[in-house]
One Martini backbone bead per residue (centre of mass of N, CA, C, O) as a GRO file, in nm:
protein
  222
    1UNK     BB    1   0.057   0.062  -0.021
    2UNK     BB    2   0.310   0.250  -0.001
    3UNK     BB    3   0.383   0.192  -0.302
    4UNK     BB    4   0.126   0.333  -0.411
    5UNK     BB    5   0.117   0.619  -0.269
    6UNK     BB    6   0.389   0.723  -0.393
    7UNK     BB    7   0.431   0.697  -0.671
    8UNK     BB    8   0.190   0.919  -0.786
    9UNK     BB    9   0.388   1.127  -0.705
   10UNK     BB   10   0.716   1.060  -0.809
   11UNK     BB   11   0.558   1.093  -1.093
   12UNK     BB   12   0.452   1.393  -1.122
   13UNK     BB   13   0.791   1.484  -1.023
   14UNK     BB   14   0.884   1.393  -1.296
   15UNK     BB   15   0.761   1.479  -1.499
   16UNK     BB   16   0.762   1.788  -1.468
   17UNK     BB   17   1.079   1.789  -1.491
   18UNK     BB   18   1.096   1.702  -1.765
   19UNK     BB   19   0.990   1.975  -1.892
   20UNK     BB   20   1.209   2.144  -1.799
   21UNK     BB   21   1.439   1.994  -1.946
   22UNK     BB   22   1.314   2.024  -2.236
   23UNK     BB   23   1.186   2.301  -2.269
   24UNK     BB   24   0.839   2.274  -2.230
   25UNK     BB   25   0.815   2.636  -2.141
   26UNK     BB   26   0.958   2.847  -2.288
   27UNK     BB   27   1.094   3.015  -2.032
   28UNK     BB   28   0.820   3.073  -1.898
   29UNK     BB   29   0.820   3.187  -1.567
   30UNK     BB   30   0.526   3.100  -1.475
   31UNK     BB   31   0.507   2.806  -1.562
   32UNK     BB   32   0.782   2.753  -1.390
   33UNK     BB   33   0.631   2.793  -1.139
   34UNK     BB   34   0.391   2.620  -1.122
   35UNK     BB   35   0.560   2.367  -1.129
   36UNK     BB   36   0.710   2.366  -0.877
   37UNK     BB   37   0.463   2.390  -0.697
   38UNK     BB   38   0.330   2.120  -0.809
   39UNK     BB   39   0.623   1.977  -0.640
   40UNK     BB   40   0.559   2.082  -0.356
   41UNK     BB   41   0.325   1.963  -0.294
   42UNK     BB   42   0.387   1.665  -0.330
   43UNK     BB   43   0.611   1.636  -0.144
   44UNK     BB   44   0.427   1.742   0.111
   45UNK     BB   45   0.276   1.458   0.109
   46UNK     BB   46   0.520   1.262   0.135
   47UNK     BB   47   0.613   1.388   0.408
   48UNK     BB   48   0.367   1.290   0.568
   49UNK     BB   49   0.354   1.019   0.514
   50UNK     BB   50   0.642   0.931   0.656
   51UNK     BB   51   0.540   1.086   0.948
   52UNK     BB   52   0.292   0.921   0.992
   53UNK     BB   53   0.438   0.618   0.988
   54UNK     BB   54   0.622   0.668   1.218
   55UNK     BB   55   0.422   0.694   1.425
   56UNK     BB   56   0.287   0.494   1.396
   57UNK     BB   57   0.497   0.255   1.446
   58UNK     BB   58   0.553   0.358   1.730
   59UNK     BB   59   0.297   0.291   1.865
   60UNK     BB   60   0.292   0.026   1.835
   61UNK     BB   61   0.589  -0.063   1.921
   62UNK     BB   62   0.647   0.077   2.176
   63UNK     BB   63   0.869   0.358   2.130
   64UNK     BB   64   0.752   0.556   2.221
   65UNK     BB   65   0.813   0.823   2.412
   66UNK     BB   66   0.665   0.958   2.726
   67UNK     BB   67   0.603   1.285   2.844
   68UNK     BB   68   0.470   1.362   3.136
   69UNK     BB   69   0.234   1.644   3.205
   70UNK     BB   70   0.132   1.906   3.250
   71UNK     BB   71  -0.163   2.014   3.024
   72UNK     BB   72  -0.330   2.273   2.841
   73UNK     BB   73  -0.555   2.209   2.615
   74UNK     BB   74  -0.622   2.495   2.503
   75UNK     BB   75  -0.310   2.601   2.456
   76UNK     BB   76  -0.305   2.415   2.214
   77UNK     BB   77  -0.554   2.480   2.054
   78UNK     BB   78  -0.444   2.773   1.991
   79UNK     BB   79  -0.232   2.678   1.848
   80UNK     BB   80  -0.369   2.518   1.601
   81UNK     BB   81  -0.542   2.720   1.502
   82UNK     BB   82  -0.305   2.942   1.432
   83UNK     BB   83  -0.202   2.722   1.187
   84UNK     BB   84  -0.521   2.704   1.051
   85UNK     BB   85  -0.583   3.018   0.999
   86UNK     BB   86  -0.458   3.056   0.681
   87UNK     BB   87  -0.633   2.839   0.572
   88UNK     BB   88  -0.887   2.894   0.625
   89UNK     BB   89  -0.937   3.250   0.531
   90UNK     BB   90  -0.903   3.134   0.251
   91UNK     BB   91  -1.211   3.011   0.258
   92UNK     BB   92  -1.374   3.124   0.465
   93UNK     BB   93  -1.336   3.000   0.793
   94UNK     BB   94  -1.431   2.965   1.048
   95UNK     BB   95  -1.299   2.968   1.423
   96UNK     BB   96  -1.404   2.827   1.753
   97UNK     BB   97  -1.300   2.836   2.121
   98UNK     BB   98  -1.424   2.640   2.346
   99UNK     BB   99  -1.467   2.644   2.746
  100UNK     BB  100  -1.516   2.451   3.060
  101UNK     BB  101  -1.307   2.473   3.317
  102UNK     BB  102  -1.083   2.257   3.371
  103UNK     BB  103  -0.812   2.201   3.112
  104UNK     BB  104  -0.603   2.006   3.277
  105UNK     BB  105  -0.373   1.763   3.219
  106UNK     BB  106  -0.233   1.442   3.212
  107UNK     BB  107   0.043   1.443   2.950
  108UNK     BB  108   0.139   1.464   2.605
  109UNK     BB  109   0.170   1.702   2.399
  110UNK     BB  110   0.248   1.603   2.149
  111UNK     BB  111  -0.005   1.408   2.147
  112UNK     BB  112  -0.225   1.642   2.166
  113UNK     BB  113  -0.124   1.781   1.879
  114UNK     BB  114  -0.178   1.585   1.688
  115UNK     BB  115  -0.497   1.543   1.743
  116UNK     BB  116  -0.575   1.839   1.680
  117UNK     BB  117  -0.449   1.860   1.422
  118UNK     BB  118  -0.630   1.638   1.272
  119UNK     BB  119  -0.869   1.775   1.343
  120UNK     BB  120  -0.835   2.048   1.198
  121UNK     BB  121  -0.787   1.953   0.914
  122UNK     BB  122  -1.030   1.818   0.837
  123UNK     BB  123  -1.245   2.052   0.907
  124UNK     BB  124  -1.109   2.220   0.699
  125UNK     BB  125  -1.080   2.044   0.432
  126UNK     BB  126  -1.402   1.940   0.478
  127UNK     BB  127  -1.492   2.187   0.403
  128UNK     BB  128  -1.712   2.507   0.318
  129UNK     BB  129  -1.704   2.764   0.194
  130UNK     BB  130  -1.797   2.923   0.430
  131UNK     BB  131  -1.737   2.820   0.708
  132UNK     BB  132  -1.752   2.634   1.023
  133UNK     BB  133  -1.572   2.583   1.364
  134UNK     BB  134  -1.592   2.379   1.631
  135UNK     BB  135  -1.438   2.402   1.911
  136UNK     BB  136  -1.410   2.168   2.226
  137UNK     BB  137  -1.381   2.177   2.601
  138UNK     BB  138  -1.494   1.929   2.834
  139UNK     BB  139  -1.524   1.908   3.201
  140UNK     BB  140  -1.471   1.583   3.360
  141UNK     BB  141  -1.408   1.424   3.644
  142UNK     BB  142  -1.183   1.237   3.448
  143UNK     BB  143  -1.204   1.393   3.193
  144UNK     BB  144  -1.182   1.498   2.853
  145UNK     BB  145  -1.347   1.680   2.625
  146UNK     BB  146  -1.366   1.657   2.295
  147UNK     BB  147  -1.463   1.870   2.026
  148UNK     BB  148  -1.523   1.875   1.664
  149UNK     BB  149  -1.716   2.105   1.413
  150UNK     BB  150  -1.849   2.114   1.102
  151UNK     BB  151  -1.957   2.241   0.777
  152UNK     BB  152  -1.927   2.021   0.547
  153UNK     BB  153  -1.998   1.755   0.381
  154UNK     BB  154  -1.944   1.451   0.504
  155UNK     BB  155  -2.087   1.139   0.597
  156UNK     BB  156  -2.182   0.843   0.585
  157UNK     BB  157  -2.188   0.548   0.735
  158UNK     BB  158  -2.010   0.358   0.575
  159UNK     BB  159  -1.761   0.603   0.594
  160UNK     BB  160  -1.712   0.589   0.888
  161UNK     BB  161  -1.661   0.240   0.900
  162UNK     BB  162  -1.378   0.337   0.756
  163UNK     BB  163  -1.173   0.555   0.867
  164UNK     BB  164  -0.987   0.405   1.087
  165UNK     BB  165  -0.790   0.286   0.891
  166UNK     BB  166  -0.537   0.206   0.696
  167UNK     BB  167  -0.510   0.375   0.412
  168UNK     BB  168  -0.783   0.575   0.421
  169UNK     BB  169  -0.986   0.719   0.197
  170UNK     BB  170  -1.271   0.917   0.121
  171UNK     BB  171  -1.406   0.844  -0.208
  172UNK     BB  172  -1.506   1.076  -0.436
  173UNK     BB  173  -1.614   1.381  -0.576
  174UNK     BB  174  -1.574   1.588  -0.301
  175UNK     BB  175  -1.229   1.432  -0.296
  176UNK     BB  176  -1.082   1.419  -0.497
  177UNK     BB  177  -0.898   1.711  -0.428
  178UNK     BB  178  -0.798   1.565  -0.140
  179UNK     BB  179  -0.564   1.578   0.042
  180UNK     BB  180  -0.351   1.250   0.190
  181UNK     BB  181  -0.256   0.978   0.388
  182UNK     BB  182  -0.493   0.808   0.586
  183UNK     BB  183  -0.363   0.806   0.899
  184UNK     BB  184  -0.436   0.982   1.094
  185UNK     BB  185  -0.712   0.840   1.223
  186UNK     BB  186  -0.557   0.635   1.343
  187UNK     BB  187  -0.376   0.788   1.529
  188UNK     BB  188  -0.566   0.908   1.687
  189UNK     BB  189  -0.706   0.654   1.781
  190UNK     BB  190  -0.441   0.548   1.943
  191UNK     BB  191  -0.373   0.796   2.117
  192UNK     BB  192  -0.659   0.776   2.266
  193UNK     BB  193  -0.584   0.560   2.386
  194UNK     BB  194  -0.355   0.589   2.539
  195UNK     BB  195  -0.522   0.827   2.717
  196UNK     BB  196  -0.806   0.665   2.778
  197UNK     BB  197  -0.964   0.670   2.502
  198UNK     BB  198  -1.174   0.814   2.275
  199UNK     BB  199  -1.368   0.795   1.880
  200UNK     BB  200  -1.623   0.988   1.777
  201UNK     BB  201  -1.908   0.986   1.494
  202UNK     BB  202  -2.075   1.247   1.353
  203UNK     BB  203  -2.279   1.273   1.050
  204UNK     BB  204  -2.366   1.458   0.747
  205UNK     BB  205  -2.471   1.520   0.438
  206UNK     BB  206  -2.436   1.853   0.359
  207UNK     BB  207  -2.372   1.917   0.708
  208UNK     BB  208  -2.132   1.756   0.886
  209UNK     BB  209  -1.869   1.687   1.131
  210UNK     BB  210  -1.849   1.494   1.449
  211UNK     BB  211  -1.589   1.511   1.716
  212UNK     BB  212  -1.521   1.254   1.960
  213UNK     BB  213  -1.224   1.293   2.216
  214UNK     BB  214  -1.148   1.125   2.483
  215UNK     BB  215  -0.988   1.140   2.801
  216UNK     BB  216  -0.754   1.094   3.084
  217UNK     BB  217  -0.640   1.306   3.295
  218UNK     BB  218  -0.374   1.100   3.348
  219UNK     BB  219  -0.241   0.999   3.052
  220UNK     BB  220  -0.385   0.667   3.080
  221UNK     BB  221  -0.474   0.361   3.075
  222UNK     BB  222  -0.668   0.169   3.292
   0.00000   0.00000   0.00000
């Protein structure tokens, strides 16, 4: 699978370079502009593929390294927000953060903002120009409750259903010029479970996604 989805950029990022090579753009800056910008959108998805396979790699066989300490999920979540806040306004996509109570927990910093990424990457990703995303953070007695809210595409029952397998990515019309690795979403599940929590997914179709995913406070399974 992983020799499936690199072929088809490092396949792209060969064409692209041979029109350069061969001077088929005639010299004109504006075109080899583009080669080259649409030569680094594909490295960056290479680039995120195979550093999402290590995370994944890591957490199975046991070998990630977790430093528990004191972590603050809001301060996590609005860093998480300010570096996809210039990707959402530039299709004028509303986000905000709410929370309430102590939103304090024991937890890997590190593994609290992967979990954050990925959950606003697709909020983002898979909205409609002109949406809004809502993060909320809210506290229960023994762990803390994250919610992440879309007006995006949507997903039918049988496509929730297949979300979090390993390089699956929910393929239609409405998808298939976003950009993914299929990872994401399953490193989220496990790294949720590492956390003592879980992650729940109701979605409807050109209404929107939301992600309910539980922490333990402890920021250890039971």
């Amino acid at each position: 699978i992983l020799a499936h989805e690199l072929k088809a950029p490092i396949g792209a990022v060969e064409s692209y370079l041979r029109l350069l090579e061969e001077g088929i753009t005639d010299g004109k800056p504006e075109t080899q502009e583009r080669i080259v910008g649409r030569c680094l959108v594909r490295l960056d998805g290479m680039r995120k593929l195979i550093y999402d396979l290590l995370d994944l790699t890591r957490i199975e066989s046991g070998q990630k390294k977790r430093e528990l300490a004191k972590v603050d999920l809001v301060r996590v979540a609005q860093r998480v927000v300010e570096t996809y806040g210039p990707t959402a306004g530039e299709r004028g996509i509303e986000v905000f953060v709410q929370s309430d109570g102590n939103t304090v927990m024991q937890g890997d910093e590190s593994e609290l903002e992967i979990i954050l990424n990925n959950l606003m990457s697709n909020a983002v990703k898979y909205n409609r120009d002109g949406g809004r995303v809502d993060l909320q953070i809210h506290e229960e007695p023994e762990r803390l409750l994250l919610e992440v809210r879309d007006t995006g595409i949507g997903m039918t029952e049988e496509e929730v259903g297949r979300l979090f397998g390993e390089f699956v990515r929910i393929k239609n019309e409405k998808t298939s010029r976003i950009e993914g690795s299929g990872l994401g979403l399953s490193i989220l599940r496990r790294l949720a479970h590492l956390n003592g929590g879980e992650v729940l997914v109701r979605s409807v179709p050109d209404e929107g996604t939301t992600f309910t995913v539980t922490l333990s406070r402890t920021g250890v399974a039971s």
